[in-house]
PASE-234510 format. One line per 10 residues: number of its first residue (from 0); for each residue x, z, y of C-alpha. Coordinates in steps of 0.1 Angstrom, whole numbers. Example, Ala and Ser with C-alpha at 12.3 -4.5 7.8 and 13.67 -1.06 7.14 Angstrom:
<recs>
0	123 78 -45; 137 71 -11
</recs>
This chain:
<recs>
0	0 0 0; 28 6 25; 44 -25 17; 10 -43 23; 3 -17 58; 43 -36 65; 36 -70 59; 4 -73 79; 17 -57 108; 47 -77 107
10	27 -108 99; 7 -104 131; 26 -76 155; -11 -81 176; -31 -70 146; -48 -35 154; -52 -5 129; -89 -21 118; -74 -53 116; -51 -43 91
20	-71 -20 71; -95 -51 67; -64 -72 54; -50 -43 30; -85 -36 11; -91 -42 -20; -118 -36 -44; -91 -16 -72; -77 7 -42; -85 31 -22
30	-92 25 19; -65 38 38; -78 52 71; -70 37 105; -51 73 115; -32 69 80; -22 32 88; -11 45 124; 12 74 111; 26 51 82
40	33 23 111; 52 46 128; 71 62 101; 86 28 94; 92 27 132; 72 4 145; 50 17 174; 21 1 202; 37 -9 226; 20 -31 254
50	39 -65 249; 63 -82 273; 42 -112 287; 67 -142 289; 52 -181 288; 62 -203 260; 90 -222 260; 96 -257 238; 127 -263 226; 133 -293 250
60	130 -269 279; 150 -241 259; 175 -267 263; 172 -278 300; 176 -243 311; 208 -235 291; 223 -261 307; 209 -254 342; 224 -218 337; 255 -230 330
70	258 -255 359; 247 -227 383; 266 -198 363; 291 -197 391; 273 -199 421; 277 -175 450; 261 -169 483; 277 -198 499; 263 -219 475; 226 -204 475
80	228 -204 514; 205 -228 531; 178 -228 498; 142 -221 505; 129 -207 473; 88 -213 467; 61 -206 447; 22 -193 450; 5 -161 430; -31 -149 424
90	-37 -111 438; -66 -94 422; -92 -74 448; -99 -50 418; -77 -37 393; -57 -63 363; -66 -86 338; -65 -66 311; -42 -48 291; -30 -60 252
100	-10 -38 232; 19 -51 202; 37 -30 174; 70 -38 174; 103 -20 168; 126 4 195; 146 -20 215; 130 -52 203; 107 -58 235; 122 -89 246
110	125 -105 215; 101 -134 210; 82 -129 182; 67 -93 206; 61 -116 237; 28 -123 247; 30 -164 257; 11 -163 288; -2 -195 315; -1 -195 350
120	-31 -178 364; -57 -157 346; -132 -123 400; -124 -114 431; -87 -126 439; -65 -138 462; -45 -168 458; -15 -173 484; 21 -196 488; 50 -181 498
130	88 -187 504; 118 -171 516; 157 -181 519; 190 -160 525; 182 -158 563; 145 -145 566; 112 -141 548; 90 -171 551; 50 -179 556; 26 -168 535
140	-5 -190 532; -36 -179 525; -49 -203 493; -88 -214 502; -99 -233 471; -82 -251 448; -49 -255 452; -39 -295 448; -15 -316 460; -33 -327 493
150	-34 -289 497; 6 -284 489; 15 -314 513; -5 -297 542; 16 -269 536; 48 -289 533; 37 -309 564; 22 -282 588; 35 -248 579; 70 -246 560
160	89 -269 583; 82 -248 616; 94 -220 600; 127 -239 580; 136 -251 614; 140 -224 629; 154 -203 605; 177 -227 587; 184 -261 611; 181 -292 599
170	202 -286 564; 186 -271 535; 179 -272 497; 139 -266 485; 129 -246 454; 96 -255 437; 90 -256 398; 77 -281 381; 37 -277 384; 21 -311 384
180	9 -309 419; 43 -302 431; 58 -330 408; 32 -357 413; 39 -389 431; 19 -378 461; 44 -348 473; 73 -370 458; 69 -395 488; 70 -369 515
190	103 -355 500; 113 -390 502; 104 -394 535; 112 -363 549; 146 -368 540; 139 -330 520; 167 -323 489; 145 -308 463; 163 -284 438; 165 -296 402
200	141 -272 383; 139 -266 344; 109 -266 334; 88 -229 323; 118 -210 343; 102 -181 366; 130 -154 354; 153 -177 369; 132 -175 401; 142 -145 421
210	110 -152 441; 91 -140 409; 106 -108 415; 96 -109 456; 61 -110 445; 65 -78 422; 78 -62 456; 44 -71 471; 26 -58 448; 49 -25 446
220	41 -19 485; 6 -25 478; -1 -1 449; -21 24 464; -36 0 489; -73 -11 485; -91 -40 499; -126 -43 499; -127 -80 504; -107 -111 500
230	-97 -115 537; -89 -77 540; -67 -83 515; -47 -114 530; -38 -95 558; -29 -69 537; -6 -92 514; 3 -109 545; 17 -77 572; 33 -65 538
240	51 -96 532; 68 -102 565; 80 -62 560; 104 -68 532; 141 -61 549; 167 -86 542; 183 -60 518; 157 -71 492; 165 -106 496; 200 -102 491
250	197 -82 459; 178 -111 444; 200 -138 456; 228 -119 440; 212 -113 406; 212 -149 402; 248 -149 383; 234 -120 359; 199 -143 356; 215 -173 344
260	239 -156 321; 214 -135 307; 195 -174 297; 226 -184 286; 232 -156 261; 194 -159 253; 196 -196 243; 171 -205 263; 145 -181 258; 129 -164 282
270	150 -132 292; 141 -96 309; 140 -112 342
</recs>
């Protein structure tokens, strides 16, 4: 019976205590209660644990962001100066979007078989795009919608250059990833003729990102903060946004050594980033 308690549980780390006394019954043996399935689970030391919620990655992209990491393994601030690093997020009005828990092992949380594969975007919410670069914090737009490519290119076109101009010249490097409204022909012509160097992105890379870890920062300085409707919250999201000191900036700018090595000892896979 433990050996079968074992083997379902390591068959399906997502599989609850019901689940598995369902899968472990049979007519010749006794049922094994939920609280006995628990303690046994544990014994052999593997414990609920909510699971570390990384998106999928294919083998093809596993690839492009080994080599990425490499390529960039050695850059510094002077090479990350003058890059405007992008990206939009969903913030809920009202608490998360739910909580799943995994059995797994002590010190196997980022391995892949415990991840939760997750997509982009999960009521009331707020959906905003933000950037930033080495110099200063950038807009934060407000999201009204659905957010397309006509959308995107009024934002490229109305509220990221004022802002990039002043802050950075005429010379920089942008950051986007590869969503299909930000890849599609449409936004690739104003690059074009904007004269705008795009950043070569792989694909299903947010830990490599430091703007990912910007927008836990927001959320951090918003914890105890509640918003009883969608614009309170904007201008919640927004006056907390432009407070972030520089200090944070340059923390994240300067993981990006440790980022892309931890990918490159990962293989690819997503890491603790």
């Amino acid at each position: 019976m433990d050996r079968n308690i074992l083997r379902a549980c390591r068959d399906d780390p997502r599989r609850t205590s019901t689940d598995i006394q369902v899968s472990v019954t049979s007519p010749n043996e006794p049922v094994p209660s939920r609280k006995t399935i628990r303690r046994r689970l544990q014994v052999a030391g593997l414990h609920g644990r909510r699971p570390v919620k990384k998106p999928f990655v294919s083998l093809k992209n596993r690839k492009a962001r080994f080599e990425w990491a490499k390529q960039h393994l050695s850059w510094g601030p002077r090479e990350w100066a003058n890059h405007i690093w992008s990206d939009e997020l969903k913030f809920n009005l009202f608490g998360t979007d739910g909580i799943q828990w995994i059995r797994r092992p002590i010190g196997s949380r980022y391995a892949p078989q415990y991840q939760c594969p997750t997509v982009k975007h999960g009521g009331g919410s707020v959906m905003v795009w933000g950037c930033f670069s080495d110099t200063s914090m950038g807009p934060l737009k407000r999201i009204v919608g659905t957010m397309d490519r006509y959308v995107f290119e009024d934002i490229l076109e109305n509220t990221m250059p004022p802002w990039a101009r002043a802050n950075l010249g005429r010379s920089w490097v942008f950051q986007q990833d590869n969503d299909p409204k930000y890849t599609s022909g449409h936004v690739a012509n104003w690059f074009r003729r904007r004269r705008v160097d795009v950043l070569e992105w792989p694909s299903q890379s947010p830990d490599l990102n430091p703007i990912e870890h910007m927008w836990e920062e927001l959320e951090r300085r918003l914890k105890e903060v509640r918003a009883s409707n969608a614009n309170q919250k904007f201008a919640q999201l927004e006056a907390a946004w432009k407070s972030i000191p520089m200090t944070v900036v340059q923390t994240l700018l300067d993981s990006m050594p440790r980022r892309c090595q931890a990918v490159i000892d990962a293989k690819g896979y997503p890491t603790k980033y």
